[in-house]
N, C-alpha and C positions, 0 to 999 in steps of 0.2 A: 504494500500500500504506500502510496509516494504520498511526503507530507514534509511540508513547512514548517522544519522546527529548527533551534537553538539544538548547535551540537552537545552542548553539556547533555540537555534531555531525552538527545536522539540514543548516545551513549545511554543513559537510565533506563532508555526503552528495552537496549539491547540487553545489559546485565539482568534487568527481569526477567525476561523469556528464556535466561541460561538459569532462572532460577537457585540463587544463591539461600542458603539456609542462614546463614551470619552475617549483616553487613554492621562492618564499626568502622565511624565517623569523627571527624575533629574540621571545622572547619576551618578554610585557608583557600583565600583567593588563589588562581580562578577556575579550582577544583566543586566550590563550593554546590553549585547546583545543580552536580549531580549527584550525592550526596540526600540533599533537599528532594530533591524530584524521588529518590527512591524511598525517604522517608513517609513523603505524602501516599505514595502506594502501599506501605506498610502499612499508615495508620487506616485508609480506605477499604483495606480488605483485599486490594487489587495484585497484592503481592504478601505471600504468605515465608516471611522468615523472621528472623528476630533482629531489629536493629538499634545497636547500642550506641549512644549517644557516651563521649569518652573525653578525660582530661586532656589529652597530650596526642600527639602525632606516635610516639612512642606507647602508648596504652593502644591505640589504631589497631597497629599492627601484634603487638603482644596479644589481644584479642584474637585477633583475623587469626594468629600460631596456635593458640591453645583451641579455637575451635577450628582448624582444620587438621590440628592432631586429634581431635574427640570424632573426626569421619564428618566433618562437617563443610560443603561447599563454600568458602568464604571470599568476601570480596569488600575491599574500601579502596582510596583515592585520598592524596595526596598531590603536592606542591612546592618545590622551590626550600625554602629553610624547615616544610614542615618533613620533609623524603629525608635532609639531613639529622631534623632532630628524631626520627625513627630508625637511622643507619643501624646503630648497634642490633637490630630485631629482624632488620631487612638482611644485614647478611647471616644471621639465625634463621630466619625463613628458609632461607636457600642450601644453608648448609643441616638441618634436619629434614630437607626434602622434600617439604609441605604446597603442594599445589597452589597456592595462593594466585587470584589474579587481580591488581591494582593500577588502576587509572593514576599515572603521571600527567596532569594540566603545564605542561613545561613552562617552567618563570623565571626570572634569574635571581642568583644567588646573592645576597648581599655581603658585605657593606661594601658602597652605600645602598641603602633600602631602594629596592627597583622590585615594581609587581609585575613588570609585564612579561612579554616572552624573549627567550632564549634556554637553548638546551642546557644550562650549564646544571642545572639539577642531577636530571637523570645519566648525565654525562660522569658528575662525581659518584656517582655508584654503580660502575660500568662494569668494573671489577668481584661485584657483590656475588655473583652464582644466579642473575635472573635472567632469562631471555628479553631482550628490549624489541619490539614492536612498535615503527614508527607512524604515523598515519598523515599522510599528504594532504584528505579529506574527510570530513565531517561524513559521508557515506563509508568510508576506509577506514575511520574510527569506531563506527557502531560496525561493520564486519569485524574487524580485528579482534573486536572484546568475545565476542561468538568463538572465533576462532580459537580465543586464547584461552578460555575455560576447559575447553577440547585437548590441546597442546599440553599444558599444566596439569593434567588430570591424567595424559595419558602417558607421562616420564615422571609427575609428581614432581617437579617444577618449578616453581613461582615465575609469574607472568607479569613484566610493566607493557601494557600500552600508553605508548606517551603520545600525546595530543597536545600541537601548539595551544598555550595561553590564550583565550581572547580570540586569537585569531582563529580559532576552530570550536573553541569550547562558550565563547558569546558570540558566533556570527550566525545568522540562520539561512541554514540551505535549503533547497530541499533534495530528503532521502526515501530511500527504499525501506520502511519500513516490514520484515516481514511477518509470514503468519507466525501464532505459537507455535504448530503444529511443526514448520518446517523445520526450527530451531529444537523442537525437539527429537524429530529424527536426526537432525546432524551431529547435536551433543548427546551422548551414551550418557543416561543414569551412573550418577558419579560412585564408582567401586575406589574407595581409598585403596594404594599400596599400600599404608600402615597404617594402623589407626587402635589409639588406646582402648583397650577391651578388658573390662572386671574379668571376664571367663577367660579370658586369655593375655594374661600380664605380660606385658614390654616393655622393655627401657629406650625412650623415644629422648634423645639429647645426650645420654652418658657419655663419660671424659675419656679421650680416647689417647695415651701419650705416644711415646715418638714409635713406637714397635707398630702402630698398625693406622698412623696419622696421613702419612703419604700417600697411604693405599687409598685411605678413605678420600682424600682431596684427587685425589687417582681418578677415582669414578663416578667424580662430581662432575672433573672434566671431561670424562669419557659420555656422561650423560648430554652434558652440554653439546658435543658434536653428535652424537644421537638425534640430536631435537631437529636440526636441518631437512633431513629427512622428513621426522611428522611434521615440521610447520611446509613443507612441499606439498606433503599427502593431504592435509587440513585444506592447506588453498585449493587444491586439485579438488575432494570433495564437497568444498565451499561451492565454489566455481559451477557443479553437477547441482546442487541443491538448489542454488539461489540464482544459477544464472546470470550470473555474474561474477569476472577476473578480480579477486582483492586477498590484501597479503601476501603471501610468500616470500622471498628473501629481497629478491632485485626486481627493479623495472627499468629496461632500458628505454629512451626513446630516443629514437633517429641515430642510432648509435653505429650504424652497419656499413656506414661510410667517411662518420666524423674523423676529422683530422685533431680538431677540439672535443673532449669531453670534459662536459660540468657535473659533478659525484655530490650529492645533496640529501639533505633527510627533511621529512615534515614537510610542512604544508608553504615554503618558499620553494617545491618543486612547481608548481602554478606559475608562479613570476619568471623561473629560470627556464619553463617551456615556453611561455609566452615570448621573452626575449626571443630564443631559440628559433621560434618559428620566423619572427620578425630577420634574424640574421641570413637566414635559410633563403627568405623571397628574396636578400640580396648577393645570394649565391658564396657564403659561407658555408664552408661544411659544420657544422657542429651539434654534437648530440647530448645529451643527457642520459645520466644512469642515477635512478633515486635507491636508498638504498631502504628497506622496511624493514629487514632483520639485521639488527643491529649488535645484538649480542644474540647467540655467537655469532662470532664474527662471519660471512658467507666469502670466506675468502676464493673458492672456488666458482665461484660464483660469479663473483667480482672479474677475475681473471678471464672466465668464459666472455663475460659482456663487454669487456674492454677489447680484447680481440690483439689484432696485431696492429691494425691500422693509425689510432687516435698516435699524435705529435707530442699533444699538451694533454696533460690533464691535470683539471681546476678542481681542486677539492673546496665546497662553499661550507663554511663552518659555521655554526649558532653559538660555537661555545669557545671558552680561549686557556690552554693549559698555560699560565705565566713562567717564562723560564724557556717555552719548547714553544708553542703555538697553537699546530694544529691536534688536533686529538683524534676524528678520523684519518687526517692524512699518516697518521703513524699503522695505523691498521693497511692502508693502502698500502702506503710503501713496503710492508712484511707480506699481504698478499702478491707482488709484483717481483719480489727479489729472487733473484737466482734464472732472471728472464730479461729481454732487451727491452728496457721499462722505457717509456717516454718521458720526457720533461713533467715531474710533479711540481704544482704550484698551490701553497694554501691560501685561502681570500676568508680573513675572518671578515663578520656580518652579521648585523642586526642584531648585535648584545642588544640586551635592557629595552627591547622592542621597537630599537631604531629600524625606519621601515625600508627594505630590499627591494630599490627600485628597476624598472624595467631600462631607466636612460640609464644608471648605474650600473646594470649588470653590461648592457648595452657597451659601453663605455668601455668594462672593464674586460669584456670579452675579444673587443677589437685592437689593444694593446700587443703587439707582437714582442714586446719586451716586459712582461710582467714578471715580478720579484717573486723568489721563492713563497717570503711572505707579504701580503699585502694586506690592509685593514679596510673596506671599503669604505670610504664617505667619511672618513680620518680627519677631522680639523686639526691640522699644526697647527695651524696659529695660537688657538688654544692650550695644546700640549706646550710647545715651546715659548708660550708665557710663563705659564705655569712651571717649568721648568729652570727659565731665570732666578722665579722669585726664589726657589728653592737653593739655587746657589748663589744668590745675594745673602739671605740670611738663614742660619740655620731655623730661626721657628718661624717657617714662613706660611702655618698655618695649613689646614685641611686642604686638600686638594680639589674633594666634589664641592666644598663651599664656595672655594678658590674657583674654581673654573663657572660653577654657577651666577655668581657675581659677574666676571667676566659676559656673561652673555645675559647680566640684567636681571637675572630670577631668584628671585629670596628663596632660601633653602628652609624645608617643611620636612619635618616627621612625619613620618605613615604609623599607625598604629596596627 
């Protein structure tokens, strides 16, 4: 059923009809209303689990643990400082093997205090033991969540789909709502692999030292490249069910003759086709490869869609490792090595929801001497005030304060 909705709710839609037994909640922009939307189906009778209203980001998920170690479908959503104040439970989720699947609303991380989007959240817990899931579209976000209860339930798992801020989770499309019915012939009646049982005692978390810790991190990652495979097989049977292409690892476009490729996540795939096409009518070759499985990493994947052909390849980032830069392009470059790689270029882009324009990508595409690393839409001026001031006097004061003056705007707490 195609319908006009705010993606937060189209997501809500979808986690209902995967029928989750547990959902626990902590609210935190701009994860908030889906959360909300699944509460009001709770309390209406329209969705039948139990949902727990919780202190902390970290209770969230300590929740969502203890009831999907008790055989319980569990599911919440998170945000930006709320994913870091839950880290410690997040990679406990992952490493006692507990199915979990969690809505990441991508925001940045502060200080200073920024609500809007950039990956740099889900990107600091990348390392954690969860499959990442990226979604390009508000249609591609409510698949994914479908998908990922599937995924997670059938390696025992934990699932993020991460959905740009704002820009996916407050815009309204319209989507492919579909039936219950369909959703529940795709997702299998959830059979925990392990699950606390009176009649049958286990020890779910016990301390494991160094005799048999390797083994066990062993086949955490053995699981992790396992899951390539089912998230293939998922989209494949997504695909038969719903009739429609969504998930899986990569999407290439126009990629089968670029001399340029642009390697991208989230929903600045849109802007980076639109340019694309625009360069294309003026007989540029260049393609695009978005990537949707993001942990694990689809190195093969990768490799296959890059080909032999592409010159350049522009890795566009949302998020910025300080010290190093790119944080996908380190993944590219490890999937490319030991083979005749072309020219890699990283282009950080729209931290803190600065917007990834089309004359900017434009721009930055038709440069034939683009730097390793480039920042897109970079004010020096800015930086290199700001920079004087700091070596004129040693207390030369905050920096975001500093540059905010600079450009006129009195600096405000967000609460």
């Amino acid at each position: 059923m195609l319908k006009q909705l705010e993606g937060s709710r189209a997501v809500a839609e979808a986690v209902a009809m995967c029928r989750p037994q547990v959902i626990c909640a902590y609210p935190i922009t701009p994860q908030t209303h889906i959360v909300e939307a699944l509460s009001a189906m709770v309390k209406t009778g329209d969705l039948e689990a139990e949902f727990l209203n919780v202190e902390s980001e970290f209770a969230a998920m300590s929740v969502a643990i203890g009831a999907s170690a008790a055989g319980a479908r569990a599911y919440t959503a998170t945000a930006s400082q709320g994913l870091l104040y839950m880290s410690e439970a997040v990679y406990n989720a992952a490493g006692l093997g507990l199915p979990i699947v969690m809505t990441v609303a991508n925001r940045a991380i502060g200080a200073p205090i920024n609500i809007w989007n950039d990956h740099s959240d889900s990107m600091s817990q990348r390392d954690a033991g969860w499959l990442q899931l990226f979604a390009e579209t508000n249609q591609e976000a409510l698949d994914l969540h479908i998908q990922a209860f599937r995924i997670a339930e059938e390696l025992s798992i934990p699932v993020m789909v991460c959905m740009d801020g704002f820009l996916l989770t407050h815009a309204s499309e319209r989507v492919d709502i579909p039936e219950p019915g369909q959703v529940d012939a795709f997702l299998p009646r959830y059979e925990p692999r392990q699950v606390l049982d009176p009649d049958d005692p286990v020890s779910i978390g016990a301390m494991v030292g160094p005799e048999a810790f390797t083994e066990v991190r062993y086949l955490a990652f053995e699981r992790m490249r396992q899951s390539l495979g089912v998230i293939e097989s998922a989209a494949a049977d997504f695909a038969k069910t719903f009739k429609r292409d969504s998930g899986g690892l990569v999407r290439p476009y126009l990629t089968d003759d670029a001399e340029i490729i642009v390697i991208a996540l989230g929903s600045v795939l849109g802007t980076v086709k639109d340019t694309v096409d625009d360069l294309r009518a003026d007989g540029m070759k260049v393609g695009v490869l978005g990537i949707t499985t993001f942990r694990p990493f689809p190195a093969e994947a990768v490799r296959e869609a890059l080909g032999v052909k592409p010159r350049h390849v522009i890795v566009l980032e949302r998020a910025l490792a300080p010290g190093t830069g790119g944080i996908v392009t380190a993944d590219i470059r490890m999937a490319l090595a030991g083979r005749l790689a072309p020219r890699i270029s990283t282009v950080i882009a729209g931290l803190g929801g600065r917007a990834v324009t089309r004359k900017s990508l434009r721009g930055l595409l038709e440069q034939d001497d683009l730097d390793p690393l480039t920042f897109l839409d970079l004010d020096t001026r800015l930086v290199d005030r700001e920079l004087q001031r700091m070596r004129a006097a040693r207390r030369s004061g905050p920096s975001p304060e500093n540059i905010l003056r600079d450009l006129g705007i009195t600096a405000s707490g967000i609460g």
